[in-house]
C-alpha atoms as a printed R data frame, in Angstrom:
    type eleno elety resid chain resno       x      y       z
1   ATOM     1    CA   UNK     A     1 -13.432 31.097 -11.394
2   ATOM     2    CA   UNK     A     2 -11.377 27.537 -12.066
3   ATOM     3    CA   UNK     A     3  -8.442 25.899 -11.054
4   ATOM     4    CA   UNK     A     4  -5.606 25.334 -13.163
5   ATOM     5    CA   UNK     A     5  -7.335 21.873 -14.837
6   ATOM     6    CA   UNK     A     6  -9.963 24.218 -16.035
7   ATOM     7    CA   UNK     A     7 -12.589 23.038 -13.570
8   ATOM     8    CA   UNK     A     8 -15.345 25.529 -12.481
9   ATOM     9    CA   UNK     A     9 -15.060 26.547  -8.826
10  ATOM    10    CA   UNK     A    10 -17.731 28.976  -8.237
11  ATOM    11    CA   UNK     A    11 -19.941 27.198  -5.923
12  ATOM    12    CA   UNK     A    12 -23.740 25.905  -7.396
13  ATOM    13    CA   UNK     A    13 -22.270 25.826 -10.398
14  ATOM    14    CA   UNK     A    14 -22.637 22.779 -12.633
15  ATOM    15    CA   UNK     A    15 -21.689 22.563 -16.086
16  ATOM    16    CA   UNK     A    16 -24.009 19.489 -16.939
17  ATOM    17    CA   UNK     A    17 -26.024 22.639 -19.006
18  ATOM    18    CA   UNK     A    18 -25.057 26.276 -19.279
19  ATOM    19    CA   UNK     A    19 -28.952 27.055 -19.426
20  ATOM    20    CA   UNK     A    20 -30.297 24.358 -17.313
21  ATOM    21    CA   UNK     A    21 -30.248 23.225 -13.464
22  ATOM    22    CA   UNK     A    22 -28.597 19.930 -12.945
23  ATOM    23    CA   UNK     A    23 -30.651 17.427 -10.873
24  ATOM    24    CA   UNK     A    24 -27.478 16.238  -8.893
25  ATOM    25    CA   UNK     A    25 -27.443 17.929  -5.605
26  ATOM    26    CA   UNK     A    26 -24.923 20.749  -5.217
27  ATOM    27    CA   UNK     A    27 -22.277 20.398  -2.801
28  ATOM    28    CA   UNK     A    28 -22.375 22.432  -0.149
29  ATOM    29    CA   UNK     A    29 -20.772 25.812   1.057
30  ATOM    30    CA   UNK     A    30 -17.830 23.846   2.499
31  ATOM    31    CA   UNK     A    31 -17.825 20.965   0.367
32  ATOM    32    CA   UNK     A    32 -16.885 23.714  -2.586
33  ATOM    33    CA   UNK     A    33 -14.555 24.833  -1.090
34  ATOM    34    CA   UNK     A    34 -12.622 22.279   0.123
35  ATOM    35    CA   UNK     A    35  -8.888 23.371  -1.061
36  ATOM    36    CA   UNK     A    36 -10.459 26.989  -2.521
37  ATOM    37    CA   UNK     A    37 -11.293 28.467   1.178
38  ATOM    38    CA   UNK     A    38 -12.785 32.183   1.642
39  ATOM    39    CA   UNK     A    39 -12.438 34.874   3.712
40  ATOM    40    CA   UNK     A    40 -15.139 34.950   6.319
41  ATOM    41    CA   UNK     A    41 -17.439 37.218   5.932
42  ATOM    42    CA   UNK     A    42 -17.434 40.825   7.813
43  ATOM    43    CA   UNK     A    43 -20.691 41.211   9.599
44  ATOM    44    CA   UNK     A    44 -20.547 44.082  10.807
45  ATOM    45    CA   UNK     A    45 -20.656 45.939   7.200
46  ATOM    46    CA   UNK     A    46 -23.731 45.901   4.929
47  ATOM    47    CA   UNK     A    47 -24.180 42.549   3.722
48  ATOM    48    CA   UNK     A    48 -25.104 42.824  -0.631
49  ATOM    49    CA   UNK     A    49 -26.399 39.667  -2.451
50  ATOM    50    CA   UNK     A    50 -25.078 39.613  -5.943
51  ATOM    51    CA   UNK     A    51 -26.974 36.814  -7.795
52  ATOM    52    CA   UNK     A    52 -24.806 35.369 -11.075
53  ATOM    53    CA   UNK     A    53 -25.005 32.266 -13.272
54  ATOM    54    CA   UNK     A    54 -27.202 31.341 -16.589
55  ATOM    55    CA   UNK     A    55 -25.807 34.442 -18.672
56  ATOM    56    CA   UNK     A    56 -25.630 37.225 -16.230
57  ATOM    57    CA   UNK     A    57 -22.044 39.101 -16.740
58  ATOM    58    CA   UNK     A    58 -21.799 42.269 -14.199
59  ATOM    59    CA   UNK     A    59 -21.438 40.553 -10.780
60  ATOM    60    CA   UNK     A    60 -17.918 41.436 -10.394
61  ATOM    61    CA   UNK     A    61 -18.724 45.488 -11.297
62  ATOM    62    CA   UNK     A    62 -21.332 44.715  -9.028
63  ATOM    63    CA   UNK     A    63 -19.150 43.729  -6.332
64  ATOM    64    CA   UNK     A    64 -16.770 46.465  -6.747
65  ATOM    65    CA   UNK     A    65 -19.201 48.751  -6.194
66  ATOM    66    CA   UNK     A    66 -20.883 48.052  -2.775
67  ATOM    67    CA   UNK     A    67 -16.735 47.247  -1.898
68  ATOM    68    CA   UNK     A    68 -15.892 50.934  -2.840
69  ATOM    69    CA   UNK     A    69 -18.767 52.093  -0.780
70  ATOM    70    CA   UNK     A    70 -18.236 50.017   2.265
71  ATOM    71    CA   UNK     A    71 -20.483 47.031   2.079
72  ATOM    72    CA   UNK     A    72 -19.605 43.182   2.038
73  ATOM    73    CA   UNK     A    73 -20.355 42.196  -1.410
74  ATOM    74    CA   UNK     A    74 -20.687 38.450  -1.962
75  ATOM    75    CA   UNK     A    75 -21.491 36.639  -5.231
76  ATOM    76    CA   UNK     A    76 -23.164 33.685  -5.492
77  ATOM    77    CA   UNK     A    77 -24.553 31.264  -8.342
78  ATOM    78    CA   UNK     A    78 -28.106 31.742  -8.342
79  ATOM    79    CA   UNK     A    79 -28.348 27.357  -7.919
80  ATOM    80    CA   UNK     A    80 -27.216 28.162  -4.383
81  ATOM    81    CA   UNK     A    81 -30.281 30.316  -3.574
82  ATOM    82    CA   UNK     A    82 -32.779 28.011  -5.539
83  ATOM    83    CA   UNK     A    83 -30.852 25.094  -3.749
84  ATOM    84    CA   UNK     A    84 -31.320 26.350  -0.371
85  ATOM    85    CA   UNK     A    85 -27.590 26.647   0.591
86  ATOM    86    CA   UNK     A    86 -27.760 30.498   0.518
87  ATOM    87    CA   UNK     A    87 -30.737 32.540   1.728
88  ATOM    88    CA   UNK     A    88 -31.417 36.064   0.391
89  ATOM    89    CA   UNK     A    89 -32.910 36.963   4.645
90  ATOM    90    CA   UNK     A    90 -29.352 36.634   5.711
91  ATOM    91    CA   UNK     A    91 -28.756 39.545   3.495
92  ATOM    92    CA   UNK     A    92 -29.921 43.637   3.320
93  ATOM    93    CA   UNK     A    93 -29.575 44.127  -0.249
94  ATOM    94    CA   UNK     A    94 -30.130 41.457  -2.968
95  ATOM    95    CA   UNK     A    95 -28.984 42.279  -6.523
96  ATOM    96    CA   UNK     A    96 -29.865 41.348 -10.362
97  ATOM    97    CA   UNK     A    97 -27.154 42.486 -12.612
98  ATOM    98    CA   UNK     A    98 -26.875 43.078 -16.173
99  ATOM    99    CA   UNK     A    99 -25.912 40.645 -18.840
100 ATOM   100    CA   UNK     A   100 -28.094 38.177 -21.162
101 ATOM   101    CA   UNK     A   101 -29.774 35.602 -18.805
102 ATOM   102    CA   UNK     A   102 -30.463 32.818 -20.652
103 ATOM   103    CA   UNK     A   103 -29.509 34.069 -23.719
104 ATOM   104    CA   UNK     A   104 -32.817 36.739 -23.679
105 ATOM   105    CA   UNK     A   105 -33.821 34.058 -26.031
106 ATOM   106    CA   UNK     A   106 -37.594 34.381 -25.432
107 ATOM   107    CA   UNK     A   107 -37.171 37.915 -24.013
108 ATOM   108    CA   UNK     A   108 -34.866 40.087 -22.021
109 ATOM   109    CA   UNK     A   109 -35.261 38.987 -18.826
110 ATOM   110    CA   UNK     A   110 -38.214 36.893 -19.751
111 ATOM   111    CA   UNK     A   111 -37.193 32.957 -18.918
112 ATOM   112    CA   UNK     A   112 -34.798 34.353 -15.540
113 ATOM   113    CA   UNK     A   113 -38.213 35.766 -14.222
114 ATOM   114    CA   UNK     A   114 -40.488 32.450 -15.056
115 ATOM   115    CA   UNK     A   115 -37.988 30.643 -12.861
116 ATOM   116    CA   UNK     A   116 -38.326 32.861 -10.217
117 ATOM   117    CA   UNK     A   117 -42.339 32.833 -10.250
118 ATOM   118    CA   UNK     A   118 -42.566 29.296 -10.606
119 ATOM   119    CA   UNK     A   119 -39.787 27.167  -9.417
120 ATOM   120    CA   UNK     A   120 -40.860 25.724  -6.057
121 ATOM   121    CA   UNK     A   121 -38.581 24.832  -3.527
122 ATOM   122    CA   UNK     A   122 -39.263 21.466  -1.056
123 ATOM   123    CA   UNK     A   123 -41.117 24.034   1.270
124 ATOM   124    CA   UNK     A   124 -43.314 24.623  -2.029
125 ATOM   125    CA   UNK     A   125 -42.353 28.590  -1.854
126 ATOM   126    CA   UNK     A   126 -40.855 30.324  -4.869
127 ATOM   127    CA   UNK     A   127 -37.932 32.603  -4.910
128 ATOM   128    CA   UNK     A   128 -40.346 35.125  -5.706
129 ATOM   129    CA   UNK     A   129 -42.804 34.517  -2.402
130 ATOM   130    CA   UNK     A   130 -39.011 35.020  -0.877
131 ATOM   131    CA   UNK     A   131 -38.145 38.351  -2.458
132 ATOM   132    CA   UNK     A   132 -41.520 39.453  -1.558
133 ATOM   133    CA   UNK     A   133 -41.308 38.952   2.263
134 ATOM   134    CA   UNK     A   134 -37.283 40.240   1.805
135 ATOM   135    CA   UNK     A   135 -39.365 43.160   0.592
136 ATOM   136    CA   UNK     A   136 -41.731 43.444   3.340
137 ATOM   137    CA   UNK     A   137 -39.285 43.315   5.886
138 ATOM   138    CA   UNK     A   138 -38.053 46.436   4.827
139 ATOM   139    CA   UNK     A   139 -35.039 45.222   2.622
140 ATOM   140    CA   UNK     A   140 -33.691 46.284  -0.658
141 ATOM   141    CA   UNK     A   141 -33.518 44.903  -4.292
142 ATOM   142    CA   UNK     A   142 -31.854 46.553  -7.090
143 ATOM   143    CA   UNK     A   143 -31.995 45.188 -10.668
144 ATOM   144    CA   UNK     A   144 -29.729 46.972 -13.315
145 ATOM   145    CA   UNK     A   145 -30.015 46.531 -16.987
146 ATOM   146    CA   UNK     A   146 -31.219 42.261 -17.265
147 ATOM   147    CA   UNK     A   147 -31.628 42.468 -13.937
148 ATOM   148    CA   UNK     A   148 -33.874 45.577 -14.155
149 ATOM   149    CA   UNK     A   149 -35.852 43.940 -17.172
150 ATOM   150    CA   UNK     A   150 -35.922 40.340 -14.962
151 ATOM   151    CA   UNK     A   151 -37.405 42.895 -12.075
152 ATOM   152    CA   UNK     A   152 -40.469 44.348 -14.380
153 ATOM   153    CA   UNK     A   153 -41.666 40.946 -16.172
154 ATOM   154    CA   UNK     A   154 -41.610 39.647 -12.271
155 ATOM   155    CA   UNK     A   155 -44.521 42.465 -11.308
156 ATOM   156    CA   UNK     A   156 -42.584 43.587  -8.968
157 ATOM   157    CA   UNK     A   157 -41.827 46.993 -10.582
158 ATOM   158    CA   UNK     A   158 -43.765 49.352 -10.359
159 ATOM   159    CA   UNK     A   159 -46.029 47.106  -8.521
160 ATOM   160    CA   UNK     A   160 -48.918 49.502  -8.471
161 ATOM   161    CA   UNK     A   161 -51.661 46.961  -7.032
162 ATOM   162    CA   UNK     A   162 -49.129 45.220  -4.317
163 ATOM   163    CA   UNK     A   163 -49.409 41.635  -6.077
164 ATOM   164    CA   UNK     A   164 -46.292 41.579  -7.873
165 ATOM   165    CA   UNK     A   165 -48.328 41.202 -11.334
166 ATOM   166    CA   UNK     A   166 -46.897 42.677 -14.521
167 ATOM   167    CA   UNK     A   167 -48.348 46.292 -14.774
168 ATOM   168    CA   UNK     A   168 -45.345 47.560 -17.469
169 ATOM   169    CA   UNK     A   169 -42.956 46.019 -19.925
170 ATOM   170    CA   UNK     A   170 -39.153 46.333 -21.365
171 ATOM   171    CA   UNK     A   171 -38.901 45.481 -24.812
172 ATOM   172    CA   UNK     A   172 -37.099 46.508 -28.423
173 ATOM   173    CA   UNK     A   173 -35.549 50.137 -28.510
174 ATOM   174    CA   UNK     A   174 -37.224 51.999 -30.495
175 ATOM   175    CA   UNK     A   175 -34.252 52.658 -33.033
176 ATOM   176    CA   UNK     A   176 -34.129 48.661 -33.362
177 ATOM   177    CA   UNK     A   177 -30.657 48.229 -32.937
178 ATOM   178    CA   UNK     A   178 -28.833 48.029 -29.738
179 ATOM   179    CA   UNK     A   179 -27.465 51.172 -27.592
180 ATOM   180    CA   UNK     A   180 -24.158 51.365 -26.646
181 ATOM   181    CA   UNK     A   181 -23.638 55.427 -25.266
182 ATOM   182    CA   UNK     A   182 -23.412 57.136 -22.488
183 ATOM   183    CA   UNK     A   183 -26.625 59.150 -21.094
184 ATOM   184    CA   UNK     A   184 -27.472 61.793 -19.140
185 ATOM   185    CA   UNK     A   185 -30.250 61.280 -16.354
186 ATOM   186    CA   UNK     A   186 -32.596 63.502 -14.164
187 ATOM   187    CA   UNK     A   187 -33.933 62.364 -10.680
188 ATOM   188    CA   UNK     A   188 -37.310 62.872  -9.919
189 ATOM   189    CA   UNK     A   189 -37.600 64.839  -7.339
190 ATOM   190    CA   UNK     A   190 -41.161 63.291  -5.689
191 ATOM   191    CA   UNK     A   191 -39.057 59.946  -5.729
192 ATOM   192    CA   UNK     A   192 -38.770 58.764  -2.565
193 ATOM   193    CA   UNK     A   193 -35.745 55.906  -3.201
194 ATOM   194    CA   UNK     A   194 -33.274 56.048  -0.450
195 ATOM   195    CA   UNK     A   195 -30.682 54.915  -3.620
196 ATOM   196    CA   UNK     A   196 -31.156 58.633  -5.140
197 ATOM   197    CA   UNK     A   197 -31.355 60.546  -2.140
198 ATOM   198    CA   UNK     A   198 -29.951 63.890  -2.583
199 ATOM   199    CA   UNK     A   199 -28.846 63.374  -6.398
200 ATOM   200    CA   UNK     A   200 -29.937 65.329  -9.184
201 ATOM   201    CA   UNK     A   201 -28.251 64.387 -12.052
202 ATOM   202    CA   UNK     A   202 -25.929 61.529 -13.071
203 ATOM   203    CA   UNK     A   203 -24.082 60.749 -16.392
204 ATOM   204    CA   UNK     A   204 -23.867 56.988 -17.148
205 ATOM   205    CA   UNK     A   205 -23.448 54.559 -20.111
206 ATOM   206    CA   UNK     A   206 -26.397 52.562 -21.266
207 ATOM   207    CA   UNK     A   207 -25.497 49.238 -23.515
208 ATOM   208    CA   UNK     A   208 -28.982 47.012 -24.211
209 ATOM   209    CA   UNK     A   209 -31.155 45.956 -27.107
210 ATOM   210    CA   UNK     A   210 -34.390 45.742 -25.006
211 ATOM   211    CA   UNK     A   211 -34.589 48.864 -22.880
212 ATOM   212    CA   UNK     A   212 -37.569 50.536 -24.237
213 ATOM   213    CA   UNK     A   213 -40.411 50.829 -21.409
214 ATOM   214    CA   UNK     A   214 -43.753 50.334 -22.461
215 ATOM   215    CA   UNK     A   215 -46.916 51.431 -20.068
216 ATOM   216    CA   UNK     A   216 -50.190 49.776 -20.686
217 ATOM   217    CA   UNK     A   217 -52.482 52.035 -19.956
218 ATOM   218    CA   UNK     A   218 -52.785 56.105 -19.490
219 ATOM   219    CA   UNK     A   219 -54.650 55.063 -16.095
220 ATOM   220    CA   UNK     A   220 -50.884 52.983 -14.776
221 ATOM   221    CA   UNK     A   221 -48.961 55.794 -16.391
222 ATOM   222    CA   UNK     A   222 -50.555 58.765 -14.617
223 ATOM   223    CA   UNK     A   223 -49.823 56.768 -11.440
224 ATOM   224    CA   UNK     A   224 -46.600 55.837 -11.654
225 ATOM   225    CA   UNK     A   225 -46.283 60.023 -12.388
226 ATOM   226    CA   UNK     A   226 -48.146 60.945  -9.361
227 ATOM   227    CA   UNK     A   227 -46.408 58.574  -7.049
228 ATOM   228    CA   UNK     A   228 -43.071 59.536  -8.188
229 ATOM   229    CA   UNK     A   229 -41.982 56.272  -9.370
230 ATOM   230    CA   UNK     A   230 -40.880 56.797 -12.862
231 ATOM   231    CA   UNK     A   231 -37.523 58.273 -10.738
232 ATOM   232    CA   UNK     A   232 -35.078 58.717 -13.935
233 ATOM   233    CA   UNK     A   233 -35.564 60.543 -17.091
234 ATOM   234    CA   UNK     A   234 -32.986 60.454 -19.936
235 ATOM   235    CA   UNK     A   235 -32.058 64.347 -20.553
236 ATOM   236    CA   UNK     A   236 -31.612 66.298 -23.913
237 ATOM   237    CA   UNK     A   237 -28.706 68.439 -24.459
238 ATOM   238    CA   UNK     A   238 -30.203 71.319 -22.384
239 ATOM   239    CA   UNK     A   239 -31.222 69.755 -19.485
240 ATOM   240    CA   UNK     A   240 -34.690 68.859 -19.728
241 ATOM   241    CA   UNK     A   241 -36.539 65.321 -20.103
242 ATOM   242    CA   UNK     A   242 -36.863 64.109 -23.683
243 ATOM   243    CA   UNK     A   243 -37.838 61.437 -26.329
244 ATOM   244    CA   UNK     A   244 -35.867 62.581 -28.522
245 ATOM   245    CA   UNK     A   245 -33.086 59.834 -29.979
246 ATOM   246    CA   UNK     A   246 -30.342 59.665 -29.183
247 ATOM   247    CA   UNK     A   247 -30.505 61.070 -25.572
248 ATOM   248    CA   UNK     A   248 -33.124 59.017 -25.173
249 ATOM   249    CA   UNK     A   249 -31.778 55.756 -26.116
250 ATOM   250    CA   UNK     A   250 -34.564 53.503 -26.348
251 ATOM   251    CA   UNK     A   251 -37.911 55.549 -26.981
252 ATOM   252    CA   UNK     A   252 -39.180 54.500 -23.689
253 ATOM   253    CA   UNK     A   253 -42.307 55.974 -22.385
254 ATOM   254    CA   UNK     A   254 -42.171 58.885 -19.776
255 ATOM   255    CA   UNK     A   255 -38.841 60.021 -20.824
256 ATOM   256    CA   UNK     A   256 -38.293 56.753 -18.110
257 ATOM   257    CA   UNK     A   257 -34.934 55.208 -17.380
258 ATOM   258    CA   UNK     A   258 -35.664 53.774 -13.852
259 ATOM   259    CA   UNK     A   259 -38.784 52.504 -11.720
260 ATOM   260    CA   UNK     A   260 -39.473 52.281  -7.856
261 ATOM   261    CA   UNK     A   261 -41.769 50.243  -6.471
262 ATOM   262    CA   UNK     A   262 -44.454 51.392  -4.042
263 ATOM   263    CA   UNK     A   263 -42.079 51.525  -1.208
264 ATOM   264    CA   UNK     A   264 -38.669 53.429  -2.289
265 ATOM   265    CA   UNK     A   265 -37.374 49.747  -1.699
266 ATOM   266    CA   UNK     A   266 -37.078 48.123  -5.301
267 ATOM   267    CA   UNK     A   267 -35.094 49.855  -7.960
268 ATOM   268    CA   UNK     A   268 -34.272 49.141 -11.285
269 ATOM   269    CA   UNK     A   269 -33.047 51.316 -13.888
270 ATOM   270    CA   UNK     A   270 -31.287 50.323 -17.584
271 ATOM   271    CA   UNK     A   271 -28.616 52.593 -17.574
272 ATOM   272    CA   UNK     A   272 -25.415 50.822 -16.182
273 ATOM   273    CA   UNK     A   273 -24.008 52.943 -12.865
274 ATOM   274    CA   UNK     A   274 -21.887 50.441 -11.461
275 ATOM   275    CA   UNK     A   275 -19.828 51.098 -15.240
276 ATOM   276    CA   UNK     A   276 -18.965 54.363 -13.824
277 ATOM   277    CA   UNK     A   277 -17.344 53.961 -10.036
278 ATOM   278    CA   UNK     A   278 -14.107 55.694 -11.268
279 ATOM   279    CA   UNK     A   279 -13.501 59.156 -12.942
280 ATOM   280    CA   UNK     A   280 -10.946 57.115 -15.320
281 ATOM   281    CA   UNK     A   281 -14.253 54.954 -16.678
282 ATOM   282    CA   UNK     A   282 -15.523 57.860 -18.688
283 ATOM   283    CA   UNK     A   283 -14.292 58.289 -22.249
284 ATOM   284    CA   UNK     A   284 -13.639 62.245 -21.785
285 ATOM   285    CA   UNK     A   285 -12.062 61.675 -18.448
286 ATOM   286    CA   UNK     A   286  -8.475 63.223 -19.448
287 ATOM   287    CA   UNK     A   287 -10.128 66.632 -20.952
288 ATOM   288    CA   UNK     A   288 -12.601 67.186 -17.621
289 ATOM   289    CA   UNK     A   289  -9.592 66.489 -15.523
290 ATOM   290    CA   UNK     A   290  -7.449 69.263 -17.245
291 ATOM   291    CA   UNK     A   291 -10.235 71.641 -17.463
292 ATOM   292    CA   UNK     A   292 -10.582 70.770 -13.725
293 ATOM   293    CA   UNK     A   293  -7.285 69.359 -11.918
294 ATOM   294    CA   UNK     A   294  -9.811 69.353  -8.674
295 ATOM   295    CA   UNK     A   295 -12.267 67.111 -10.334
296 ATOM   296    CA   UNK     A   296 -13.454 64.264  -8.236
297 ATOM   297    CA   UNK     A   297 -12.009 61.005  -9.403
298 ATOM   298    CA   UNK     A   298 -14.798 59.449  -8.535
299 ATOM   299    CA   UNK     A   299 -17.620 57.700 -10.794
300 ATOM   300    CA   UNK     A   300 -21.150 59.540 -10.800
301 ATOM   301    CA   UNK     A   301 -22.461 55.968 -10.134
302 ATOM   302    CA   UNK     A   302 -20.537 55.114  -7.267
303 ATOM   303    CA   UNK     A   303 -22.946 57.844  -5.326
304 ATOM   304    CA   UNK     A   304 -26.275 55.299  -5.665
305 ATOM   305    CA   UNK     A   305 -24.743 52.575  -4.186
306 ATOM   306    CA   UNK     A   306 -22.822 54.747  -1.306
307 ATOM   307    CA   UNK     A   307 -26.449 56.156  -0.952
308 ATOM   308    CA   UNK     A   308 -27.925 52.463  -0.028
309 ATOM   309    CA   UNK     A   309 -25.086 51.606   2.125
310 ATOM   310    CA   UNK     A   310 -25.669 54.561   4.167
311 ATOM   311    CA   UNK     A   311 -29.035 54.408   4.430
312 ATOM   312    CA   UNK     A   312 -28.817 50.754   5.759
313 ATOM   313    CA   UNK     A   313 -25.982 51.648   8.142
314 ATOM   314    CA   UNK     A   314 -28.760 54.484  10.028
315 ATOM   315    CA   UNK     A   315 -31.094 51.590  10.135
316 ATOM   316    CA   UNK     A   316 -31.848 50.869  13.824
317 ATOM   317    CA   UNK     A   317 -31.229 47.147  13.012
318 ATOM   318    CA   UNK     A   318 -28.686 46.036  11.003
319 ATOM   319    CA   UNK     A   319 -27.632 42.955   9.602
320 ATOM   320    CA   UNK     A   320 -24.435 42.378  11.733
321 ATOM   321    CA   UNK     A   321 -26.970 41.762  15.012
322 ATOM   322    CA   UNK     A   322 -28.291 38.988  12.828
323 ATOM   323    CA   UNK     A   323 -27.144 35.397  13.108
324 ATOM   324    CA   UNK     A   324 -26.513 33.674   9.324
325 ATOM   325    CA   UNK     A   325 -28.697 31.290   8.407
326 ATOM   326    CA   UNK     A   326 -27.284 30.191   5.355
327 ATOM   327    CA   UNK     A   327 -23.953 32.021   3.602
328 ATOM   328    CA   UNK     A   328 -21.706 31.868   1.111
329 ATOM   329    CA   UNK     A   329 -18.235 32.978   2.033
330 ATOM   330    CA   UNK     A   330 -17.102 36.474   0.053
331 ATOM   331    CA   UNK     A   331 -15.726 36.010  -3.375
């Protein structure tokens, strides 16, 4: 976002160094937008953290997404959280989404999750001590593509021993180039996610160069199996779960295109659902809608994140009884 001299207006940002925090303080909330101001936030909807900055690129299909399905999406530089001027607890759902964070340079997802584990605040707590008590309170974190891959070198998918140590990895695909298709998926049906409840399949595009998941042991994999928490499988042409390329993009281990955690309350996947909120998104839209005039023009991945915002709204306590802390005004 920038004004008509060219000058960067999404708040936390500073251009000192695309991949580097600036040690000048940020402004604040209202200091940034002084002249720019923002709608104020509706509290009585589902309130959906969307974390951008340093190379992530899908905040604003992000947004759209919890939008179409009812929620109050607001995006944020990532600064402002580390900066203290926005606090994930003021929120039900906090988001990674796809793109290159800091240029994958060392590592999908590799330097974007080192910050996180180690950057201490003045209270000496990491973002990461944060997510984990978000976690614990019983709030939700979904990480798609980058963010997915930013998710797993954190430990906190799958998160089989509870101490948000690395257990899995994403790395190369195993046709060493980088997938750009559209897949078919499977839900497991032992998952117990509240973002896949009552879904079986789903068609979506994958587009990623390090999506291939990589279990460490037979002991972590048969767990993750028995607990249900490898909850996606890439599908073959008839149906069933494969390795097979291309249908399986990436070569990843378990046929797997999504983890849970432990609780059903972190979820990452690779494949890229908020790409597919709108019949129109899909390249064979215009046959299926002849074949079928009554075809629904909505996306197959508009469902996951209608799922969450339902889910939340049941909740006996929702965030609209709460009283901000910290927040960014919607953008």
């Amino acid at each position: 976002m920038v004004d008509g001299d060219g000058n960067i207006l999404l708040p936390g940002y500073k251009s000192v160094d695309g991949g580097h925090e600036s040690a000048e303080p940020l402004k604040s909330s209202t200091e940034a937008q002084a002249g720019n101001p923002q709608p104020a936030a509706d509290r009585s909807k589902v309130q959906a953290l969307i974390l951008t900055g340093f190379g992530i690129n899908c905040e604003e299909e992000f947004a759209a997404a919890y939008r179409l399905a009812g929620a109050e999406a607001t995006v944020v530089h990532l600064n402002q959280v580390l900066h203290g001027h926005v606090s994930i607890h003021d929120y039900d759902i906090l988001n990674f989404p796809g793109g290159f964070s800091f240029g994958d340079d060392l590592g999908s997802g590799v330097v974007l999750a080192n910050k996180l584990r180690y950057r201490k605040n003045d209270q000496g707590r990491t973002l990461l001590d944060d997510i984990r008590e978000f976690v614990a309170g019983g709030k939700f974190v979904l990480g798609i593509c980058n963010g997915f891959q930013v998710l797993v070198k954190l430990g906190l998918l799958p998160d089989l021993a509870g101490t948000a140590t690395p257990e899995v990895t994403l790395t190369h695909n195993a046709s060493g180039r980088y997938e750009d298709r559209w897949v078919r998926l499977q839900v497991n049906p032992k998952s117990t996610t509240p973002f896949l409840a009552g879904m079986d399949t789903l068609e979506v595009p994958v587009r990623h160069g390090e999506g291939r998941l990589i279990i460490g042991s037979p002991e972590a994999a048969a767990a993750i199996e028995a607990r249900g928490l490898n909850c996606l499988s890439y599908l073959d042409e008839a149906g069933a779960p494969t390795a097979g390329y291309p249908r399986n993009p990436n070569g990843s281990d378990l046929h797997c295109a999504g983890l849970t955690d432990t609780t059903g309350r972190v979820f990452g996947l690779m494949p890229h659902p908020e790409a597919f909120l709108s019949l129109y998104n899909h390249p064979d839209w215009a046959r299926r809608k002849r074949a079928d005039p009554g075809l629904s023009e909505e996306g197959e991945g508009l469902k996951l994140f209608r799922n969450i915002v339902e889910h939340i709204q049941r909740q006996p306590s929702a965030s609209a009884s709460v009283q901000p802390k910290a927040r960014q005004a919607s953008i």
